[in-house]
C-alpha positions as CSV (number, residue, x, y, z in Angstrom):
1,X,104.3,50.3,60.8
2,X,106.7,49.7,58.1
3,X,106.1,47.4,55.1
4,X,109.2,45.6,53.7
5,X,109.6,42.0,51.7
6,X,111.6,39.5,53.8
7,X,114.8,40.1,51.3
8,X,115.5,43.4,52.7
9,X,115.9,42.0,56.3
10,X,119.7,43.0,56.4
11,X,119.1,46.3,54.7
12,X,117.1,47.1,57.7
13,X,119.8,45.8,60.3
14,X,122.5,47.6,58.6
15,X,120.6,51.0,57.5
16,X,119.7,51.9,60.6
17,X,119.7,56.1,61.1
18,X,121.8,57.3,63.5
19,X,121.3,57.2,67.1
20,X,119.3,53.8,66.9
21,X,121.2,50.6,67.5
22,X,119.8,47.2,66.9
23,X,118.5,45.3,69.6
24,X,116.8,42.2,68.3
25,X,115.3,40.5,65.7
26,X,112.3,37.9,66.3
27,X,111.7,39.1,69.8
28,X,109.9,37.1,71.9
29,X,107.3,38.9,74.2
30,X,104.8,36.4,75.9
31,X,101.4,35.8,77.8
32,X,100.8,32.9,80.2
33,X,99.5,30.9,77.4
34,X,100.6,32.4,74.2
35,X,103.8,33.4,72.2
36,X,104.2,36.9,70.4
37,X,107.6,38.1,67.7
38,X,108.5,41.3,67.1
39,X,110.3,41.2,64.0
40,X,113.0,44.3,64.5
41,X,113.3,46.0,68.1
42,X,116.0,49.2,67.8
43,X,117.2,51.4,70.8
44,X,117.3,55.1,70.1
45,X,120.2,55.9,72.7
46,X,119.6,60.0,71.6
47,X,116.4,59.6,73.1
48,X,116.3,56.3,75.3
49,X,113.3,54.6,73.9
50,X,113.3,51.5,71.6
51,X,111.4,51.3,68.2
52,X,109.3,48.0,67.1
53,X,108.8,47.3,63.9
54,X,106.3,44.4,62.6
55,X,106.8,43.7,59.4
56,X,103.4,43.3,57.1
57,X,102.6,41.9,53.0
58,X,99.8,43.9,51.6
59,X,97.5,46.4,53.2
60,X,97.8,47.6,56.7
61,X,94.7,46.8,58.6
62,X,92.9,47.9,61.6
63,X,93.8,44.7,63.3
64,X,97.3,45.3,62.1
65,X,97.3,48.8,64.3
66,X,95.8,46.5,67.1
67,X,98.1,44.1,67.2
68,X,101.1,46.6,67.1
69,X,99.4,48.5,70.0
70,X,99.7,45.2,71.9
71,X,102.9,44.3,71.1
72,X,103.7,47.4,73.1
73,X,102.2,47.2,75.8
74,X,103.5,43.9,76.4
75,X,107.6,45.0,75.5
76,X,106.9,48.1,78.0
77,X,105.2,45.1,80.4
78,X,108.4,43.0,80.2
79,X,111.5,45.7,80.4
């Protein structure tokens, strides 16, 4: 998980290391009765798998690690 203030938003989008390409920003992933946002989704074309990042303030958490471990489950879910 990687911890960054909101002002470095485009420094993320544009500093991206080679072979990933941006794929979304605030992507939506959902349940029957609930809405989920990834904040960055990149695609590593090198080697074909995507990268979500959650951005966090202050100290990662177990929860934190749960919650990530769900988001990806649901993005492998819904591709």
């Amino acid at each position: 998980m990687l911890l960054l203030p909101k002002r470095s938003y485009p420094a993320v989008m544009e500093r991206s290391p080679k072979g990933f390409t941006f794929f979304a920003r605030q992507y939506r992933i959902s349940t029957e009765t609930e809405h989920f946002y990834i904040d960055f989704v990149f695609y590593n074309y090198i080697l074909k798998c995507y990268l979500l990042i959650d951005l966090k303030a202050g100290q990662l958490k177990h929860q934190d690690i749960g919650q990530m471990d769900m988001y990806r489950r649901m993005f492998d879910d819904q591709l």
